[in-house]
C-alpha positions as CSV (number, residue, x, y, z in Angstrom):
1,X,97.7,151.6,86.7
2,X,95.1,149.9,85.3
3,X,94.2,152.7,82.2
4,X,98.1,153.2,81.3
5,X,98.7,153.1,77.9
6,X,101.0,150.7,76.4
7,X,103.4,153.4,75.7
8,X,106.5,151.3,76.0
9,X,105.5,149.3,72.8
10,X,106.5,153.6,71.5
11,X,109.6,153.5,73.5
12,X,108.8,155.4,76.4
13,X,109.8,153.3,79.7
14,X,107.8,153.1,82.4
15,X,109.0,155.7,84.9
16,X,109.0,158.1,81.7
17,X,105.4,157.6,81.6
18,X,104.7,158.2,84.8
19,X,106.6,161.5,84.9
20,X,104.8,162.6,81.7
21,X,101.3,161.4,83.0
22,X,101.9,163.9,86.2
23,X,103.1,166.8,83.8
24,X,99.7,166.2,81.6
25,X,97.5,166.6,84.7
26,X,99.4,169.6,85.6
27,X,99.7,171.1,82.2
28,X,103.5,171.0,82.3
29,X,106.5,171.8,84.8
30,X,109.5,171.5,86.1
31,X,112.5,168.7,87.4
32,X,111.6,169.7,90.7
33,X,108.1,168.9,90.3
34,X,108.9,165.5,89.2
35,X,111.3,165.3,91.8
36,X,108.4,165.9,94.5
37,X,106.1,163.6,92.5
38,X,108.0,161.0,91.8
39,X,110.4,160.9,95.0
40,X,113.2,161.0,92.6
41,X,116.3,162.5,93.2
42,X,116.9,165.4,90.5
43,X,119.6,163.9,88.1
44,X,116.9,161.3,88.0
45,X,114.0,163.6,87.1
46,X,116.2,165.5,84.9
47,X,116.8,162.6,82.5
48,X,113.3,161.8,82.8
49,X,112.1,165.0,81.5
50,X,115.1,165.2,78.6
51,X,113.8,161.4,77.6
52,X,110.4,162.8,77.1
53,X,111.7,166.1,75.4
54,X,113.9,163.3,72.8
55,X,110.1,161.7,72.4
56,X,108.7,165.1,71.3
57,X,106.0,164.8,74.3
58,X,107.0,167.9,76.3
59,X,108.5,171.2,74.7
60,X,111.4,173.0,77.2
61,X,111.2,176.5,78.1
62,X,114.2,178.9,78.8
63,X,113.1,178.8,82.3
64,X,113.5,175.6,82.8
65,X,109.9,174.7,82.5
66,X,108.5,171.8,80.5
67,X,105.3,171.7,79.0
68,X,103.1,169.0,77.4
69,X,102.4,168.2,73.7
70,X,99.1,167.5,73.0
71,X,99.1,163.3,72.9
72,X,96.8,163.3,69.9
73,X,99.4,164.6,67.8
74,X,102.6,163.5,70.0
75,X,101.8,159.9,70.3
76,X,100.7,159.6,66.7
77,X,103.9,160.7,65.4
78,X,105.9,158.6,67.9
79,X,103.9,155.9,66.3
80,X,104.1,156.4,62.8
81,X,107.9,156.6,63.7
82,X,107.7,153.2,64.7
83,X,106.1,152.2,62.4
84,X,109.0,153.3,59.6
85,X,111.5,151.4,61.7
86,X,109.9,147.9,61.5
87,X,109.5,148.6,57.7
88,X,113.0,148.9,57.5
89,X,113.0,145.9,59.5
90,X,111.2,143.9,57.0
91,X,112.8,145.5,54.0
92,X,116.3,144.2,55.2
93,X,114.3,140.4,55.8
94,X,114.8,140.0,51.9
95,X,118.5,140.0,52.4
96,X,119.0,138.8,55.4
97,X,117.1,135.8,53.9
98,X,119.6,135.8,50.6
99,X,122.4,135.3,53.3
100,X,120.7,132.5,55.1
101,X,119.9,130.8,52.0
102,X,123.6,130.4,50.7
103,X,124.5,129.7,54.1
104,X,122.0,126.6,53.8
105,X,123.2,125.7,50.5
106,X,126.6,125.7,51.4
107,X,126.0,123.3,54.3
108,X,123.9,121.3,52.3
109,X,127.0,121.4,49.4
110,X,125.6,124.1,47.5
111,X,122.4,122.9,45.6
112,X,120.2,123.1,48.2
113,X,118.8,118.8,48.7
114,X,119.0,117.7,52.1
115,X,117.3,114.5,53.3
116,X,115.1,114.8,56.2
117,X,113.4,112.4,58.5
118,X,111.6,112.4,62.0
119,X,107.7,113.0,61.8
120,X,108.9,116.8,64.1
121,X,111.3,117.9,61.3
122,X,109.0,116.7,58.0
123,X,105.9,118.5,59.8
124,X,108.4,121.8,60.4
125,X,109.7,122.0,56.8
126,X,106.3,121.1,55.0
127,X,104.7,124.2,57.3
128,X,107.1,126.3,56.1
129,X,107.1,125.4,52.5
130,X,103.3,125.7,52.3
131,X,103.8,129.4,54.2
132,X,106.5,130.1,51.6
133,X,104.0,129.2,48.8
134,X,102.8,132.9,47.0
135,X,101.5,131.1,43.4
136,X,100.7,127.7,43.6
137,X,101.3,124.3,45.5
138,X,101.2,121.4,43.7
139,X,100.9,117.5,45.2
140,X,100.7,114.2,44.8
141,X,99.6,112.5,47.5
142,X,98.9,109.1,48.4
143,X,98.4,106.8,52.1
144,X,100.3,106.4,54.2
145,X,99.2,109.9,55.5
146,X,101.9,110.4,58.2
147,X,101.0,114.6,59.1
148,X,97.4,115.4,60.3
149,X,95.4,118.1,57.8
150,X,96.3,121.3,59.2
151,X,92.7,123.1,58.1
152,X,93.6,126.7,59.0
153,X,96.8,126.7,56.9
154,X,95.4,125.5,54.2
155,X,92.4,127.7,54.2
156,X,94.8,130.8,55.0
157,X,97.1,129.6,51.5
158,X,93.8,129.6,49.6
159,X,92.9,132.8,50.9
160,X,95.6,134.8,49.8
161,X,95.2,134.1,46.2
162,X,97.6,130.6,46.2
163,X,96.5,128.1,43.7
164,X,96.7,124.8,45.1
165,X,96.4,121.3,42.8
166,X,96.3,118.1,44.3
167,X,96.2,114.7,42.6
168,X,95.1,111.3,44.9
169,X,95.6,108.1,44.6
170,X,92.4,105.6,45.0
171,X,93.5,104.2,48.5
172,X,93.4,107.9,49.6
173,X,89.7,107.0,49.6
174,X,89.9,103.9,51.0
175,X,91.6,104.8,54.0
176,X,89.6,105.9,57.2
177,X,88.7,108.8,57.5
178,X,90.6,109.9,53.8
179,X,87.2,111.3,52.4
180,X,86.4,113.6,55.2
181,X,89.6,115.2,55.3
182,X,90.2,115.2,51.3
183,X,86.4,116.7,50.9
184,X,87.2,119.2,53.5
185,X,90.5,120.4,51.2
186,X,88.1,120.6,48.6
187,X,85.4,122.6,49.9
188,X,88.0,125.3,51.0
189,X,89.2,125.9,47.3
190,X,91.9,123.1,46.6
191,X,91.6,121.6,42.8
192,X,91.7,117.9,43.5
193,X,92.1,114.8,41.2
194,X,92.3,111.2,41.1
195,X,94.0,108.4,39.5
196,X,94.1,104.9,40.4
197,X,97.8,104.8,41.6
198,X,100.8,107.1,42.2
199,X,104.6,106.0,42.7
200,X,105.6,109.2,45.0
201,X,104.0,111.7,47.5
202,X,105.0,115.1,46.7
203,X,104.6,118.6,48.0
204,X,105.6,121.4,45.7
205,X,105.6,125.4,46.4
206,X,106.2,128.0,43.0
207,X,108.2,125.6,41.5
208,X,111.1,127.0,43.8
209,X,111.3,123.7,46.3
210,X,110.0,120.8,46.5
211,X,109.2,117.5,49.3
212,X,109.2,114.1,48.0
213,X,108.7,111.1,49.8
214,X,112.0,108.5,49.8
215,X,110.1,105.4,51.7
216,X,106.0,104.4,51.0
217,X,106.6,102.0,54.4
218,X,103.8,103.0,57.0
219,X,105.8,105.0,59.4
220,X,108.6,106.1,57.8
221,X,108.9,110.0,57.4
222,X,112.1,110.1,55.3
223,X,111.7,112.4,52.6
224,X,114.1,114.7,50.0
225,X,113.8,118.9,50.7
226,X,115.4,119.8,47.2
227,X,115.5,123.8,45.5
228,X,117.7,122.1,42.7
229,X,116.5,123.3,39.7
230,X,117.2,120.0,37.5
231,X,115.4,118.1,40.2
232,X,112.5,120.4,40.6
233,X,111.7,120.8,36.7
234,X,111.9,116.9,36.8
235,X,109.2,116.7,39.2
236,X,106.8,119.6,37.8
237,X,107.0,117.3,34.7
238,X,105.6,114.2,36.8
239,X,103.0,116.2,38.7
240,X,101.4,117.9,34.8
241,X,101.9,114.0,33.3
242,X,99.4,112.9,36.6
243,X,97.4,115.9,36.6
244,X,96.4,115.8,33.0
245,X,95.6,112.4,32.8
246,X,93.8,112.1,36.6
247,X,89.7,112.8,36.8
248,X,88.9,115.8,38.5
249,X,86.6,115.7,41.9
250,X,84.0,118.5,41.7
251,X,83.6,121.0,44.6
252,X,80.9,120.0,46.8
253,X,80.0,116.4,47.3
254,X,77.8,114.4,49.3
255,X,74.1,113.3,49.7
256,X,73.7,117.2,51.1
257,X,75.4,118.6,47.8
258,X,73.2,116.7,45.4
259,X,72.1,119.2,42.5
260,X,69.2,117.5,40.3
261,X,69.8,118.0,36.7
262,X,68.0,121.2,34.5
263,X,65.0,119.5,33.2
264,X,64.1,120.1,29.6
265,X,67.6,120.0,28.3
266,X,68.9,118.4,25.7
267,X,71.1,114.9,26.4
268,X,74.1,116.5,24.8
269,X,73.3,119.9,26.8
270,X,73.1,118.7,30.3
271,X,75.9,118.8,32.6
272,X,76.7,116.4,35.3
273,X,75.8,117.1,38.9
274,X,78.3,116.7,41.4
275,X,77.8,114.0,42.4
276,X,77.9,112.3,39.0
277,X,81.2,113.8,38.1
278,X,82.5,112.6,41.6
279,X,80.9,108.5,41.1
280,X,82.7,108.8,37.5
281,X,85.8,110.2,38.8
282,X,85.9,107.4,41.2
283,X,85.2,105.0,38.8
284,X,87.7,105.5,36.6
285,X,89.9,105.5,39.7
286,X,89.1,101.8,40.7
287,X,87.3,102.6,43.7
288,X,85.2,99.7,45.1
289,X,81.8,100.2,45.5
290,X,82.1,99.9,49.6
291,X,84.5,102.7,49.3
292,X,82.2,105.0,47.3
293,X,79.3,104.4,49.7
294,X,81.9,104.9,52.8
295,X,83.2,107.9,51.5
296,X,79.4,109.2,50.3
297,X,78.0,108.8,54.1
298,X,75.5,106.0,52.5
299,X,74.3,102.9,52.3
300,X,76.0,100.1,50.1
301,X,71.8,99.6,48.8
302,X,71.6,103.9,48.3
303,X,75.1,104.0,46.7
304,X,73.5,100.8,44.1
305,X,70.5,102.7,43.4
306,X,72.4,106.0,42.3
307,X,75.0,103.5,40.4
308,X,71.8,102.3,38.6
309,X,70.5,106.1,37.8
310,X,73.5,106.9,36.4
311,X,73.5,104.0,34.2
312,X,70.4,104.6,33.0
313,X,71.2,108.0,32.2
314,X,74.5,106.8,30.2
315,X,72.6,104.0,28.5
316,X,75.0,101.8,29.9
317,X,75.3,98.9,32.2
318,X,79.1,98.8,33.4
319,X,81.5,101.2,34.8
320,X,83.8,101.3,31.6
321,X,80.5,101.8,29.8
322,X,79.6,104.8,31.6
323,X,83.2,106.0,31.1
324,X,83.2,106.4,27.6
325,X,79.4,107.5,27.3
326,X,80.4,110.3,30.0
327,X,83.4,111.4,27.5
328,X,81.2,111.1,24.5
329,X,79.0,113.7,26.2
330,X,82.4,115.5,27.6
331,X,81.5,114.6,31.6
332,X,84.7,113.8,31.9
């Protein structure tokens, strides 16, 4: 029937419903009611009517007679019913999880580093530990990009309060389509940064495990999966050394995220628009100018005329000059 309600999500089976659908237009009655309206023979519509009775839909009289529970309340305690058994279901998840993990570890020899490869298998395990993530996720990433951006797991981490940090290399930027994608990571909340060159990619989630790339060869997935502690407190070192010492991209960018700068400040007051802060960061990354204007959306001749602003606003007339008159004025 085409208005049923789903009530075997509750537990009640089909033919159930169907008997207790017939006693709620009738106000109640008995097995050989539901043997008549059913065409059931009566052991059948016997253990019909007890299933329902179990459910707390029908009450039983002496008589024999069965009558109906109003659904408002019956249904909404068969519910909430439910709804404490898949609690407990989840509840026991934590130690079902505890027995899975020293299961893993034991295959793996107990510490919990396995080597995977196979573009299927690194995608599976870098989902996961990016779901696993509840504090932060920390990377270093670098070409060759071998797993395309998966937008709505990224935003979804974000969105529940994960910090994520990212540091790029230079030929992130340099690479087609690497500015698009990267901006995109940016505008949904990730802290990014760049540096002119990284050794490693690496994908880490709380500190707890950790994906690190064992080949830089275009094409070859092989990476480590460790939750060693020795190995994993090695590599949060690495990430802070990068981190600290890469420039940081600012949030929006691009000709339709220009901000012009307060008027009437001071030199030492004003801050750098976006787009300053992400030409500098760039800069001090080594990115060629054919890069910049690439990743921009602009001309090589538009990218040379902001160059020239800038300058002009440094009181310089050289990238390295405009490096240290940004960190004079802290830009940088």
């Amino acid at each position: 029937m085409e208005d049923a309600a789903p009530l075997d999500l509750v537990g009640v089976d089909a033919e159930a419903e169907k008997a207790y659908r017939h006693l709620l237009a009738c106000g109640g009655g008995t097995v050989d009611d539901v043997m008549a309206a059913l065409g059931v023979p009566y052991q059948e519509g016997l253990a019909l009517l007890e299933r329902l009775h179990r459910f707390g839909l029908v009450t039983r009289r002496t008589s024999g007679e069965f009558l109906t529970v109003d659904p408002r309340h019956a249904l909404r305690a068969l519910v909430e019913s439910r709804e404490r058994q898949l609690a407990s279901v989840r509840d026991a998840a934590g130690s079902l999880g505890a027995i899975f993990d020293t299961a893993k570890r034991a295959r793996n020899g107990g510490h919990g580093t396995l080597v995977i490869s196979g573009p299927e298998a690194v995608g599976d395990r870098y989902y996961r530990l990016k779901q696993a993530a509840r504090a932060e996720i920390c990377s270093l990433d670098r070409p060759p990009f071998l797993l395309a951006p998966n937008a709505p797991l990224d935003e979804a981490v974000v969105g529940r309060g994960v910090r994520v940090r990212a540091v790029y290399a230079a030929s992130s930027f340099v690479a087609d389509g690497g500015w698009p994608e990267l901006g995109s990571l940016v505008s949904r909340g990730e802290e990014a940064r760049i540096t002119p060159t990284l050794p490693i990619k690496l994908s880490m989630a709380d500190r707890s495990a950790a994906m690190v790339s064992l080949s830089l060869a275009a094409g070859n997935t092989e990476c480590l999966y460790t939750e060693a502690p020795p190995l994993l407190e090695a590599l949060a070192e690495l990430f802070e050394r990068y981190w600290a010492v890469a420039s940081p991209l600012a949030r929006d960018h691009g000709p339709d995220a220009q901000v012009p700068p307060p008027a009437g400040l001071p030199e030492e007051d004003r801050k750098p628009t976006d787009e300053e802060r992400n030409l500098l960061a760039l800069f001090a990354a080594g990115v060629k100018d054919e890069a910049i204007a690439r990743q921009f959306g602009i001309s090589s001749r538009t990218l040379r005329r902001r160059i020239q602003d800038l300058y002009a606003e440094l009181g310089t007339t050289s990238r390295f000059g405009a490096g240290v008159a940004a960190a004079r004025r802290d830009w940088v």
